[in-house]
C-alpha positions as CSV (number, residue, x, y, z in Angstrom):
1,X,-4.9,-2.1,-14.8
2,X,-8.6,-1.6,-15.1
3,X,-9.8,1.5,-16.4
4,X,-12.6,4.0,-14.9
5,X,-15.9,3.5,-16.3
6,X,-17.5,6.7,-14.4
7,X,-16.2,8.9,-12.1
8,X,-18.5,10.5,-9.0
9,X,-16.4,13.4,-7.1
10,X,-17.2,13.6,-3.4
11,X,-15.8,16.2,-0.5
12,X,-13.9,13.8,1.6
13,X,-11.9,16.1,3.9
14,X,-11.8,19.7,3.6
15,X,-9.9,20.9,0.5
16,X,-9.7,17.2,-0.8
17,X,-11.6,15.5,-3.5
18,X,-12.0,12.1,-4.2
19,X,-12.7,10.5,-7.9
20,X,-14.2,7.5,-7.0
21,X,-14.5,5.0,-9.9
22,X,-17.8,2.7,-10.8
23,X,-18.1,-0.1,-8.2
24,X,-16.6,-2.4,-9.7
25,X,-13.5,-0.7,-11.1
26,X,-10.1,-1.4,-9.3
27,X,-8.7,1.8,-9.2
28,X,-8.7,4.8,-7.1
29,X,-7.6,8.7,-7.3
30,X,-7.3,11.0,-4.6
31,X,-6.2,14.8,-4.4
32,X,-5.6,16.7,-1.3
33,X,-4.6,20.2,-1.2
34,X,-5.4,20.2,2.9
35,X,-2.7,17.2,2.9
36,X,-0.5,17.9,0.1
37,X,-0.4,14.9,-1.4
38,X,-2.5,13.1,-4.6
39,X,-2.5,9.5,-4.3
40,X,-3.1,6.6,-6.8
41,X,-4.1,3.4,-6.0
42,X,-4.9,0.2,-7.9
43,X,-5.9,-3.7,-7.4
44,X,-5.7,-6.7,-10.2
45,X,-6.8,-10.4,-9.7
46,X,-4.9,-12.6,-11.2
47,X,-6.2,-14.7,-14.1
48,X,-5.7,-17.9,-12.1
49,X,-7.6,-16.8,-8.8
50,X,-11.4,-16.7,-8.2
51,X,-11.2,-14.0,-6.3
52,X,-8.7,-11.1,-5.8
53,X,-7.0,-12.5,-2.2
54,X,-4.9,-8.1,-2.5
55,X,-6.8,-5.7,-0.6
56,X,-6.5,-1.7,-0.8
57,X,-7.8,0.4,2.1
58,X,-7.7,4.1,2.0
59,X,-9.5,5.7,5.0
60,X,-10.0,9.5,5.4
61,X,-9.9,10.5,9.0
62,X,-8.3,13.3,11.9
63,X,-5.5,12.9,13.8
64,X,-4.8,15.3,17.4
65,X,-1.5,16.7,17.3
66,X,-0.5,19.3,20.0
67,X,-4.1,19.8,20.5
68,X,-5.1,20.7,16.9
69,X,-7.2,18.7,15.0
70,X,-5.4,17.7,11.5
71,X,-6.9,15.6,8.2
72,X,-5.4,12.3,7.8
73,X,-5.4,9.5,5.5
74,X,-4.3,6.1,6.6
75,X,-3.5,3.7,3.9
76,X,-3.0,-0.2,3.9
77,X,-1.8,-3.0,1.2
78,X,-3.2,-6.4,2.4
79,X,-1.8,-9.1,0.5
80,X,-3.2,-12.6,1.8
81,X,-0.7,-15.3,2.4
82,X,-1.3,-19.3,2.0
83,X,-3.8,-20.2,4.5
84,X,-5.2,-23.5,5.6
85,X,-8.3,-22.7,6.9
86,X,-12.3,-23.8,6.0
87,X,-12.5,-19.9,4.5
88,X,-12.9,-18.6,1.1
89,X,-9.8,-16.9,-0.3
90,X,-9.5,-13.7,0.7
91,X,-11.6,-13.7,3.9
92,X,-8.6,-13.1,6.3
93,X,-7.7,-10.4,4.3
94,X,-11.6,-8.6,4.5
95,X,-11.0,-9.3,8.1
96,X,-7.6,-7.6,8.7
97,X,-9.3,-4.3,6.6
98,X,-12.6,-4.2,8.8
99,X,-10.2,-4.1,12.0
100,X,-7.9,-1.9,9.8
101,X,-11.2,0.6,9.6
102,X,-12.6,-0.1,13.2
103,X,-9.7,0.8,14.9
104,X,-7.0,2.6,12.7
105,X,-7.9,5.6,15.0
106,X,-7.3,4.2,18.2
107,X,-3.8,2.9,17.9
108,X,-0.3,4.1,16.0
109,X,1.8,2.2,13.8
110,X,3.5,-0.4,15.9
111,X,1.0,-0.6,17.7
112,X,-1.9,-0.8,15.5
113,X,0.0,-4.0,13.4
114,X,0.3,-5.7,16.8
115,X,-2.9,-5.8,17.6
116,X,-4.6,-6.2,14.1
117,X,-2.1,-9.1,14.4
118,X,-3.5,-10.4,17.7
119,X,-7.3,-10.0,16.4
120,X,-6.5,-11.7,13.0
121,X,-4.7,-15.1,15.1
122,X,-7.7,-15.2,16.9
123,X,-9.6,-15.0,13.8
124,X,-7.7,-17.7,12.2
125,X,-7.9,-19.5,15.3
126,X,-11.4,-19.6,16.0
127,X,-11.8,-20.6,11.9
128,X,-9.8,-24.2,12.8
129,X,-6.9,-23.3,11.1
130,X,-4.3,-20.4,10.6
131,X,-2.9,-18.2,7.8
132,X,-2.1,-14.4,7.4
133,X,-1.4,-11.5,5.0
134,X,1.5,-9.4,4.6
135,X,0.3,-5.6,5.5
136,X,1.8,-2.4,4.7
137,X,0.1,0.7,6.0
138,X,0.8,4.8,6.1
139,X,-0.1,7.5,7.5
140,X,-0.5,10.5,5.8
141,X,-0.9,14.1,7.3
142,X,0.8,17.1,6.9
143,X,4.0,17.2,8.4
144,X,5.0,13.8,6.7
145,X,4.5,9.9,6.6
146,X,4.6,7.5,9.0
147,X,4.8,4.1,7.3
148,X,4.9,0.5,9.1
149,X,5.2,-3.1,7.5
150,X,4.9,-6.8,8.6
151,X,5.8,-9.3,6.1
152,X,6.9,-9.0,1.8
153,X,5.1,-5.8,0.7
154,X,7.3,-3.4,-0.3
155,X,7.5,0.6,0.6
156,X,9.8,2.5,-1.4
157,X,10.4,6.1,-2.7
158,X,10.5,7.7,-5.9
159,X,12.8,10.5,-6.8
160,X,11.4,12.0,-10.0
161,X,14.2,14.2,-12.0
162,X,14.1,16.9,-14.4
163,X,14.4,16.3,-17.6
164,X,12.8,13.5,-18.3
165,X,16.0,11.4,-17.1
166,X,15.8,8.0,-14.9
167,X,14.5,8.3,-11.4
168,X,16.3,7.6,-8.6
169,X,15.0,5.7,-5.0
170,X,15.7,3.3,-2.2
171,X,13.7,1.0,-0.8
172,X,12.8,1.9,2.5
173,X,11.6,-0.8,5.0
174,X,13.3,-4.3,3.6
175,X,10.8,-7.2,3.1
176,X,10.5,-9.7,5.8
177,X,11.7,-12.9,4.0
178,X,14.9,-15.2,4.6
179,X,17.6,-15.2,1.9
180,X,15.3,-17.6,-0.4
181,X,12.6,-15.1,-0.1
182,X,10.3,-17.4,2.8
183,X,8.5,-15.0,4.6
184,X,9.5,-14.9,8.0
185,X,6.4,-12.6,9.6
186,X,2.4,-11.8,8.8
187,X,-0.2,-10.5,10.9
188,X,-2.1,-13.6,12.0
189,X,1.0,-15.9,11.5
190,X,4.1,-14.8,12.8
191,X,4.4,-11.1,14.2
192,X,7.8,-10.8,16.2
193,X,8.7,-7.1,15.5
194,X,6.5,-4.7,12.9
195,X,9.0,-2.2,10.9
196,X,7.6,1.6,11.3
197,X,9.8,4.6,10.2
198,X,8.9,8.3,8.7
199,X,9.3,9.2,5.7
200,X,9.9,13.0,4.9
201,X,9.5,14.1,1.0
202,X,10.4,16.9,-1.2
203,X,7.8,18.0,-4.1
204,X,7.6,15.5,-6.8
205,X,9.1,12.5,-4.7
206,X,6.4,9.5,-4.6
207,X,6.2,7.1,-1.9
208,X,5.3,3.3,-3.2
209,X,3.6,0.8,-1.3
210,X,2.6,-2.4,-3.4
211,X,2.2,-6.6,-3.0
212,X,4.6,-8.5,-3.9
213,X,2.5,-9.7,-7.4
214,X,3.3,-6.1,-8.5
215,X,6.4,-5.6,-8.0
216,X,8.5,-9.3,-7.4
217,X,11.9,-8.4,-7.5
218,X,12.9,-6.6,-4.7
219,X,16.3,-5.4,-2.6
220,X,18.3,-2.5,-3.1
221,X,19.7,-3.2,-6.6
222,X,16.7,-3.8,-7.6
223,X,14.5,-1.5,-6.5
224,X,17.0,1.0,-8.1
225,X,16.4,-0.4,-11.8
226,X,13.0,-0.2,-10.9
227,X,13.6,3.3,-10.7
228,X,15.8,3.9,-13.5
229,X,13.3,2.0,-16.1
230,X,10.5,4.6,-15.5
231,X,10.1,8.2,-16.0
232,X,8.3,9.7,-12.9
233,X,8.7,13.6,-13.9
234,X,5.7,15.4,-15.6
235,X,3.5,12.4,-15.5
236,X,0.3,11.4,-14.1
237,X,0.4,8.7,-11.0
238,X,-1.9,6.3,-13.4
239,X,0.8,6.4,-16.3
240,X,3.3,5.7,-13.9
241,X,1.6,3.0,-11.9
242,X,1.3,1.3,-15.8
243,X,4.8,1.6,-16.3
244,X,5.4,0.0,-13.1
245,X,3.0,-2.6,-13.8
246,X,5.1,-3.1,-17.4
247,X,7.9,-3.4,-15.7
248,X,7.7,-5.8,-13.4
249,X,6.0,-8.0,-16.2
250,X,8.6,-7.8,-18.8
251,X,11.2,-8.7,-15.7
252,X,8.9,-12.0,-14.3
253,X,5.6,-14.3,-15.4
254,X,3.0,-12.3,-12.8
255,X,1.0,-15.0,-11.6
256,X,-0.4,-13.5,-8.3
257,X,-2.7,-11.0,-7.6
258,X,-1.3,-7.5,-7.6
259,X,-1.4,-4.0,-5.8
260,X,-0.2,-0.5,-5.6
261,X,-0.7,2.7,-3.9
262,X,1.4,6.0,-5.5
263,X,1.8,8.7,-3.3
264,X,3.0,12.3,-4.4
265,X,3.8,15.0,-2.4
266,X,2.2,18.0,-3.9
267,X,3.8,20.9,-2.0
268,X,7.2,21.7,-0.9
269,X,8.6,20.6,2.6
């Protein structure tokens, strides 16, 4: 994971603060007492790409509920499928993220992966060709979570323990592929039925969105030794992601790009 070279703190919501890394730098860090939550976030190429086809958005925004205004921060993992198009790699991806940013406010969940869906098959259609990416995306306010998923990212939890013993998790949303790990769905491909649920968390727990480059091996058995290899008490989200990214490299050869947003709850529920 690349290191910050410099670090510029800006307001980004009220009681929030931002440590924003050089330009070029892949990783993120956010804090928000208003929320409750401090997030982590960080993107790799991988050696063999030109470009890095993993995309992390993380847009600050409001959100209306009962007739209140409330901070919220929706975050996505694009992860760029095989494409056969006359693009660049990468460019349905920067795509899906500007209609991600245009309209994240305007639609919820379900409905915002349907229709970034629609927009990105038109893309790919009016580009001769088709392709996709696999998008995860949350919402995170207050009360809770909301999370949603078309196609192999994975969204899991975190359970850090006392102690310093194992952590504990599930995986939350299952990944979209067949039983030889084909993907089945991605927004601009194949978009039959987008899997949304909420996620509520105690203080400590950490929500995980990521590619598939980061972490490869996935179901329940083994998202749990996932958990059980890292220590996710008394840490901070960057050690952790690193362990994470350890992990998955001692299990299997990484060859693809690779992404991964950390999220901690802060307060109690």
């Amino acid at each position: 994971m690349s290191a910050n070279q410099t670090n510029e703190v800006a307001t980004i919501l009220p009681g929030s603060t931002c440590h924003r890394p050089a330009p070029d730098a892949a990783t993120n860090y956010w804090r928000d007492e208003s929320l409750g939550f401090e997030i982590f976030s960080s993107t790799e190429k991988a050696s063999a790409h030109s470009v890095n086809e993993d995309r992390v958005v993380l847009i600050p925004s409001f959100t209306e509920i009962l007739g209140v205004q409330v901070p919220e921060l929706v975050i996505g993992v694009i992860d760029e499928v095989s494409q056969k198009l006359s693009l660049s790699p990468g460019a349905i991806g920067e795509f899906i993220e500007h209609e991600l940013r245009k309209y994240h406010g305007l639609y919820r969940n379900e409905q915002l992966l349907r229709y970034l869906h629609a927009k990105a098959r038109r893309f790919c259609w009016m580009s001769g060709g088709e392709g996709g990416a696999s998008v995860a995306i949350a919402f995170v306010r207050p009360g809770g979570i909301e999370i949603g998923l078309v196609g192999d990212c994975r969204i899991g939890l975190l359970r850090a323990t006392r102690w310093y013993r194992p952590a504990s998790g599930a995986l939350l949303i299952a990944p979209q592929t067949d039983e030889h790990g084909r993907l089945l769905q991605a927004v601009g491909n194949t978009c039959t039925s987008p899997a949304i649920g909420t996620v509520q968390m105690d203080r400590g727990d950490i929500l995980v969105l990521s590619s598939d480059g980061m972490i490869p091996d996935i179901g329940p058995a083994a998202w749990a030794r996932m958990c059980r290899s890292v220590n996710a008490s008394n840490i901070s989200l960057r050690s952790l992601g690193q362990q994470i990214s350890d992990y998955s490299r001692s299990a299997i050869m990484i060859k693809d790009d690779s992404s991964i947003v950390l999220i901690r709850r802060l307060q109690p529920r």
